[in-house]
N, C-alpha and C positions, 0 to 999 in steps of 0.2 A: 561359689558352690560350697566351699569347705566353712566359711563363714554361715554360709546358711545350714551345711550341717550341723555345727557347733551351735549354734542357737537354738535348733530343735532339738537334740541332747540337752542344752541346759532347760529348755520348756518340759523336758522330761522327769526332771528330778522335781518338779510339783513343789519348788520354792517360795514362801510365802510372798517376797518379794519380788514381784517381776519387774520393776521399773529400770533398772538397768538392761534388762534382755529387751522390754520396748525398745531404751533408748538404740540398741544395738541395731535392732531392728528394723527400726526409722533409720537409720544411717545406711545399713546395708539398703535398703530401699532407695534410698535416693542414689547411692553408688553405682544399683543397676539401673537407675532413670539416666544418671549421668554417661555409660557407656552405651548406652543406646542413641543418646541424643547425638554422640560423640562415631558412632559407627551412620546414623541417619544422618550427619554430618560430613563425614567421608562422600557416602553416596553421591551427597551433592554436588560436592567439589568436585567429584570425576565427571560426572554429569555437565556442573559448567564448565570444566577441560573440553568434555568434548564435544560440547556444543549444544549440548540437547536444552536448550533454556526453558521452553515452554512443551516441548512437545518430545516423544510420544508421553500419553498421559498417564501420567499413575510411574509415571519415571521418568522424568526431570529434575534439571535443579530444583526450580521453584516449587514446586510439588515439596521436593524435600527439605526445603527451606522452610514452607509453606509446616510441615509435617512437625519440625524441630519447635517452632513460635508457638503450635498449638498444646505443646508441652510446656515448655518454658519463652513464655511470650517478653521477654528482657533477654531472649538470648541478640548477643552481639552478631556475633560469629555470624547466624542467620540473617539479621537484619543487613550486614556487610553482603553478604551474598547476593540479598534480592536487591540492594541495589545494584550492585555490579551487574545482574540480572536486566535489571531498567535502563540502564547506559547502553548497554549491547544492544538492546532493542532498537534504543531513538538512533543512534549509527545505524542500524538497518536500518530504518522506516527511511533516514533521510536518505538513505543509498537508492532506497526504491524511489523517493520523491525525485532525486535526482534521477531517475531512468523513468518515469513517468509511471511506473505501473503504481497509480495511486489508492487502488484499493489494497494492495496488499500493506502499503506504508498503515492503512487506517486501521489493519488489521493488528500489525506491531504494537500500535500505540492505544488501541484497546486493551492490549495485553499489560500493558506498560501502565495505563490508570487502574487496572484490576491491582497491580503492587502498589502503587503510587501514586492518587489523583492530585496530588501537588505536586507533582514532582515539574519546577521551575521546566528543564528539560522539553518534556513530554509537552508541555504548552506552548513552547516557543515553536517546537517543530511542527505539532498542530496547525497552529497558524501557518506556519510554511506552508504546508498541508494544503492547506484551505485557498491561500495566495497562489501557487501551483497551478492547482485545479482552477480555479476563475480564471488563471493567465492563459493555458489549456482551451477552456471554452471559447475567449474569447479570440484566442490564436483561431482555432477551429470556425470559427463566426466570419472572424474576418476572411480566411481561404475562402467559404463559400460564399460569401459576399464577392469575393475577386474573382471567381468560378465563373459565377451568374451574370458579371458584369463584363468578362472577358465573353463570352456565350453569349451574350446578348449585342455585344460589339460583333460579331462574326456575322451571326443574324442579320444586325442591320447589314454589314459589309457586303452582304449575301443579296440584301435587297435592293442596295443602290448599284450593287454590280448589274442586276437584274435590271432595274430599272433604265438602267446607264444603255444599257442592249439591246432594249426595248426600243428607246428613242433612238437608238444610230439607226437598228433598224428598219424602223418608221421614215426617219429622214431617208434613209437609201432607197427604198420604197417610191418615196414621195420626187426622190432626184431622178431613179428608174420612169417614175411615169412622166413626168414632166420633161425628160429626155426622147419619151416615144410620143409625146402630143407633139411636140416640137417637129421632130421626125416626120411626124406623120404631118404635120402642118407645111413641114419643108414639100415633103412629097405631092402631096395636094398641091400647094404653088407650082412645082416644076410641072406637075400633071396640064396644071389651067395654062400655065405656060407653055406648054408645048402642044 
């Protein structure tokens, strides 16, 4: 502020030459480009302390990361960031790939090609990704496949047991009357017999 006082004071005195107070001037200007980048900077790094990587929006690292590059796009510092940014995510997505909740991992690694669609990382977990989910479905396929097959075995069980019940007691039936012809055949004999 005192620099910029001092510059408009000397734009004051209406000196034929101003190219010295330019140059001043372009310096001071870049000086407050430089502590801005430099406090949007800070921002960030508290932001990725505490976690906040991608979200809530309009304050995040990356946002601020994001915010620094579009001022000075060779910033380091920045570029260091969003990656460190990108790493944290594919450890999460694979955290989630490994607890099975598979869309949320798709969701990390969305995030992760929006910084970085090369990022070696980000592609191998992908593929996990993808290997997961098929291994998932197919896990899932095959349970109902053993589901239907076991249900289906009970079924039949169900019906030769049925079946099995039917014939004893068809034969008991058939050994009940064949016992009372008999019977009744003996009795007839003793009847003519006597």
């Amino acid at each position: 502020e005192d620099a910029a006082d001092a510059l408009s004071a000397a734009l004051a005195l209406n000196v034929q030459d101003i190219s010295e107070i330019d140059a001043l001037t372009a310096e001071l200007d870049s000086a407050r480009s430089n502590q801005q980048t430099d406090d949007v900077l800070a921002l960030a790094n508290a932001s990725l302390e505490a976690g906040d990587l991608v979200a809530p929006a309009n304050s995040n690292a990356r946002y601020y990361y994001d915010l620094v590059l579009t001022n000075d796009p060779e910033n380091i510092a920045a570029r260091q960031g969003l990656d460190i940014i990108a790493s944290r995510l594919i450890l999460q997505a694979r955290g989630e790939i490994d607890n099975g909740n598979y869309d949320l991992a798709q969701e990390l690694l969305y995030d992760v090609r929006a910084i970085d669609s090369t990022n070696a990382e980000m592609i191998a977990t992908a593929e996990t990704l993808e290997l997961a989910r098929a291994a998932a479905k197919k896990a899932a396929a095959d349970k109902a496949a053993a589901e239907k097959a076991a249900a289906e075995k009970v079924a039949a069980d169900k019906a030769a047991a049925k079946k099995a019940a039917a014939r004893k007691a068809a034969a008991k039936k058939a050994a009940a009357e064949k016992a009372a012809a008999e019977k009744a055949a003996a009795e007839k004999a003793a009847a003519e017999k006597a």
